[in-house]
C-alpha positions in Angstrom: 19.3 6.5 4.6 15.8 5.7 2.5 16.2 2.3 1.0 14.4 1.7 -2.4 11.3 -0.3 -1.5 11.6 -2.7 -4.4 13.3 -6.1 -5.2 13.0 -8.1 -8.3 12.1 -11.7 -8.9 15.7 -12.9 -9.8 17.5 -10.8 -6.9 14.6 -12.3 -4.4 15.7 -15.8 -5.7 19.5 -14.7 -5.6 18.8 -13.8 -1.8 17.1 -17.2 -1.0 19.7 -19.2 -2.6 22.3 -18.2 0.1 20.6 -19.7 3.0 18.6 -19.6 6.2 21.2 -17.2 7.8 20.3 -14.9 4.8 16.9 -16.1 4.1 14.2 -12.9 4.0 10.3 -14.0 5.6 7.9 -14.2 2.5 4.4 -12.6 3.0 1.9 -13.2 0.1 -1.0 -11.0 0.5 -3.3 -11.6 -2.7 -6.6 -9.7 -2.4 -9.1 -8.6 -4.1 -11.9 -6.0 -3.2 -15.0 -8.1 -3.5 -13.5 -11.0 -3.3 -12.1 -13.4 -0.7 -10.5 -16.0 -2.8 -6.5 -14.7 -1.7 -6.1 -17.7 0.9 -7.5 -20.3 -2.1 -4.8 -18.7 -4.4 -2.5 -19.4 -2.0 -3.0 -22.8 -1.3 -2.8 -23.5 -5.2 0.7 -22.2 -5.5 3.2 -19.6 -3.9 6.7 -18.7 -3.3 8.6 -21.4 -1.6 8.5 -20.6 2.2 5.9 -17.7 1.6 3.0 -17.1 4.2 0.0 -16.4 3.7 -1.7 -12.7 5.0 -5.2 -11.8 5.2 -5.7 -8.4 3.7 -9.0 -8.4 5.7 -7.6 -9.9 8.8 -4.7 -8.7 9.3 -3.9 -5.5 7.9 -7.0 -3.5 9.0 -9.2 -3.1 11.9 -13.0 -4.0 12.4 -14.7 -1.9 10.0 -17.7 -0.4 11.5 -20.3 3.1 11.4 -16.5 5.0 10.7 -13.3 4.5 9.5 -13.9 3.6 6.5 -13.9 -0.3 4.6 -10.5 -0.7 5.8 -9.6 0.9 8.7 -6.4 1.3 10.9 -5.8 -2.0 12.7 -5.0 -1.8 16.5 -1.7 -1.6 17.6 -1.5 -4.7 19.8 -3.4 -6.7 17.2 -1.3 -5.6 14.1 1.9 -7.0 16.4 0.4 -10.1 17.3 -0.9 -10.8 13.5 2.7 -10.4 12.5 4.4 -12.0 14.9 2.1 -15.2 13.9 2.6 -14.5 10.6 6.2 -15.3 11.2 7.5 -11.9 11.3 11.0 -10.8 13.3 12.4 -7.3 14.2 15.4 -8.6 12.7 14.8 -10.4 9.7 14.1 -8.7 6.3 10.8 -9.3 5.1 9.5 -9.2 1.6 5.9 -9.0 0.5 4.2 -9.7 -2.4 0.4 -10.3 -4.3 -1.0 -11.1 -7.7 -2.5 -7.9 -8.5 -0.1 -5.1 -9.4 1.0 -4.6 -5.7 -1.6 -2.5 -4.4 -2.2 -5.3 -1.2 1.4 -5.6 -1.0 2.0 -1.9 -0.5 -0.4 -1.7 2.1 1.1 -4.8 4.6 4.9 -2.7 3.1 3.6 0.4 4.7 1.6 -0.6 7.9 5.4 -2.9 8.7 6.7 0.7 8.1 4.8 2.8 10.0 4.9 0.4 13.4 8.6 0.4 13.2 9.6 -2.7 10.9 11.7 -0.9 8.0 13.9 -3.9 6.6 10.3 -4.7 4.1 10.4 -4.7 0.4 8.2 -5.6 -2.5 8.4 -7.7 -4.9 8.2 -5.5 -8.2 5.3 -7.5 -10.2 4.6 -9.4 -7.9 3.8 -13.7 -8.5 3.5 -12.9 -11.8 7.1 -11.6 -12.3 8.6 -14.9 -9.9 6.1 -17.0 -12.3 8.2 -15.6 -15.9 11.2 -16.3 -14.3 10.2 -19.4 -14.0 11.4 -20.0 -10.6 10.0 -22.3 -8.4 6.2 -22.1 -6.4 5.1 -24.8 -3.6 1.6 -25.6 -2.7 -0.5 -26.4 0.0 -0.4 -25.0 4.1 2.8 -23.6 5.2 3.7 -24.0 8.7 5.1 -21.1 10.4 7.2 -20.1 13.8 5.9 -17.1 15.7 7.7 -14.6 15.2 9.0 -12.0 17.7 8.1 -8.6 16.0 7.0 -6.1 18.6 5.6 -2.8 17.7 8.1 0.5 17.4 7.9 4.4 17.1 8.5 5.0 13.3 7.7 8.6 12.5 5.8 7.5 9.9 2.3 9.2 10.7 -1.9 8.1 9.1 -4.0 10.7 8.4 -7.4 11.7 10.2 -10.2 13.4 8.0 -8.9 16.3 9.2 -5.4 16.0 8.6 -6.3 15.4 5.2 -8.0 18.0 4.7 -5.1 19.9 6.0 -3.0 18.7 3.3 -5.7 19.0 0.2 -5.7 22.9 1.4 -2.2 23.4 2.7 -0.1 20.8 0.9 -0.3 18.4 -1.7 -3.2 15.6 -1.3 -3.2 13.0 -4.2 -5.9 10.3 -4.4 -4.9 7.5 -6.2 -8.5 6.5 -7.4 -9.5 6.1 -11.3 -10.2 9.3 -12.6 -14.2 8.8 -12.9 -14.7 7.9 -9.4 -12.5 11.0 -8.7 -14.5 12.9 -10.7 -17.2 11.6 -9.4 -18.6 10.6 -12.9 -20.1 7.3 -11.0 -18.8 5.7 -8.3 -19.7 1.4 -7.7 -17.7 1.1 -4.4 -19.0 3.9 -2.6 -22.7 5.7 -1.8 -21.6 8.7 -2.3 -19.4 10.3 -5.2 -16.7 13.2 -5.1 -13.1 13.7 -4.1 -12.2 16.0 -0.8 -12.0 18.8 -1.8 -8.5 20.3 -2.8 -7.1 16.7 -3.5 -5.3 15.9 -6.7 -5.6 12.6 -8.7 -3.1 10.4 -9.9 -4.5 6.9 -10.9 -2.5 4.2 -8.3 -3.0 2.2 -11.3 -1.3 4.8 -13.8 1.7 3.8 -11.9 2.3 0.1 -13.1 3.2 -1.3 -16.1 1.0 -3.8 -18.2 3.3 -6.4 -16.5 2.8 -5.4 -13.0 5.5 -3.8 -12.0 6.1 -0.3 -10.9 7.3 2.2 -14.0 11.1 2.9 -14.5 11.9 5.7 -11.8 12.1 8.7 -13.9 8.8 7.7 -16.1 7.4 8.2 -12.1 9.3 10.8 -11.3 7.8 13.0 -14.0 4.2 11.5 -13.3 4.4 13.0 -9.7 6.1 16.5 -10.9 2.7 16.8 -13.3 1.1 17.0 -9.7 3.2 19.4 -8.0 5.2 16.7 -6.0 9.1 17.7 -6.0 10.3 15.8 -3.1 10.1 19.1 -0.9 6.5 20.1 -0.9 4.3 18.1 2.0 2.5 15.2 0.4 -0.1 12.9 1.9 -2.0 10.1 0.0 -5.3 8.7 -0.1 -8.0 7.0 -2.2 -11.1 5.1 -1.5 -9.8 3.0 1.5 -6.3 2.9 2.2 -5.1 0.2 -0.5 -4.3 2.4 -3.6 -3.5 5.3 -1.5 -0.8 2.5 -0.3 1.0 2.1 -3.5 1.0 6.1 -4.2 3.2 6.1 -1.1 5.4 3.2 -2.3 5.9 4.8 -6.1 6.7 7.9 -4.1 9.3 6.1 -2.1 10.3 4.1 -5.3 10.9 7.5 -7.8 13.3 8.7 -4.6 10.5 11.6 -3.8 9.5 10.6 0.1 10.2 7.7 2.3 7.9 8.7 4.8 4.5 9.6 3.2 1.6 9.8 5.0 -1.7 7.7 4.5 -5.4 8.3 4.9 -5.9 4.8 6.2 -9.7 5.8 5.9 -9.6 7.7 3.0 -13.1 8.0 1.2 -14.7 5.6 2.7 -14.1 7.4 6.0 -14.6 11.0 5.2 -18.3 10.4 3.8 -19.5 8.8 7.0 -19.7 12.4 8.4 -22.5 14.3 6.1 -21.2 17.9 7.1 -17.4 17.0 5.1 -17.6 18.5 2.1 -17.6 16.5 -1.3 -15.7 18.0 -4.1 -17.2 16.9 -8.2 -15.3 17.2 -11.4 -11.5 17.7 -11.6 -9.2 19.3 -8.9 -10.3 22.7 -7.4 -6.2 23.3 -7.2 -3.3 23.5 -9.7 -0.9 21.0 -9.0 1.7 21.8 -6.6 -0.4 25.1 -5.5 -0.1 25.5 -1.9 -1.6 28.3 0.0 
């Protein structure tokens, strides 16, 4: 049965309130690209209980000559990252940032696809515990090791070439800003384009100016505008993994797809091969136009 992905701030408080029988693990995973100020964030204030998780770290491998700025972690140290982070195979966890969920997506997915699929999100994130004013500790946080060991999910990544599979064969969104898409300039990357066939839809067209995901159907029709119906194959990807991330969570979120596959790579990986071809302007495909 597909479980919505989100929480809010007052049922999260609701569920912490009953006690430690009850009591979900808290993961706080502020990040920033270009910055690495998510730990000192932390230690200024965060959820009661909440540990802390390096975007960096934690949730991706050793970036090097490919896959990409943020690449797919290895198996046996994604496991042992979460198990010190506190995480258990049998104890809901809930994950959250300060920056409209896009690093919280991508811990909520990785826990999905090796195996852990009691994770949620907290919908807007500090911000929305903040206006409830509920309360925040500071300072380090000890934490138990926890006993999390890796599963078979189902939930599959993408390869540059499974990608391109989907741009051409299936539905391919990229959920960077429209110029980069375009390829109008790109700041991040050297070199500027979509893959071709892929479809944009702006990660952060997906959030409200609060933070939080938009109300289901106001999703719902944002995903129909690109062909997805809930029956066609979609994958997701953006410039490295993160925005691609939250795509796969709105998805999961409007009810369209609890398994969506991600381009952990994304752009960042597909340009370290020079013979991939690079896409400029808008979307070489209708939406929803599969061959």
């Amino acid at each position: 049965m597909h479980r919505h992905p989100l929480i809010t701030a007052r049922d999260l408080a609701d569920r912490l309130q009953r006690g430690a029988g009850a009591s979900p693990l808290l993961l706080d995973v502020r990040w920033r690209l270009g910055a690495d100020d998510g730990y000192d964030s932390y230690l200024q204030g965060h959820l009661p209980g909440a540990v802390f998780v390096d975007l960096e770290r934690d949730l991706s491998g050793m970036a090097g000559s490919t896959g990409g700025r943020h690449p797919m972690p290895r198996i046996d140290d994604f496991e042992l990252d979460m198990a010190e982070c506190g995480v258990d195979n049998d104890r809901l966890v809930v994950v959250y940032d300060d920056a409209m969920s896009f690093a919280a997506a991508r811990c909520w997915w990785l826990l999905r696809h090796f195996g852990k699929f009691d994770v949620l999100v907290l919908d807007g994130g500090i911000s929305a515990w903040k206006a409830e004013r509920l309360p925040i500790e500071s300072g380090i946080r000890l934490v138990d090791e926890g006993d999390f060991s890796v599963r078979r999910s189902g939930i599959s990544y993408l390869t540059a070439e499974t990608a391109a599979l989907y741009a051409s064969e299936g539905i391919l969104l990229d959920g960077r800003p429209s110029d980069r898409f375009r390829g109008d300039h790109d700041d991040v990357d050297v070199v500027s384009g979509h893959i071709p066939g892929s479809i944009n839809v702006p990660a952060i067209s997906l959030v409200d100016e609060s933070g939080r995901l938009r109300p289901r159907e106001e999703l719902r029709a944002r995903f129909a505008a690109a062909g997805v119906d809930g029956e066609a194959p979609v994958a997701v990807t953006c410039g490295s993994g993160v925005q691609a991330s939250l795509l796969a969570l709105a998805i999961s979120a409007a009810g369209l797809g609890g398994h969506v596959p991600v381009y952990i790579g994304s752009w960042s990986d597909w340009i370290t091969d020079p013979s991939r071809p690079v896409e400029l302007g808008e979307s070489s495909r209708r939406p929803g136009q599969l061959t």
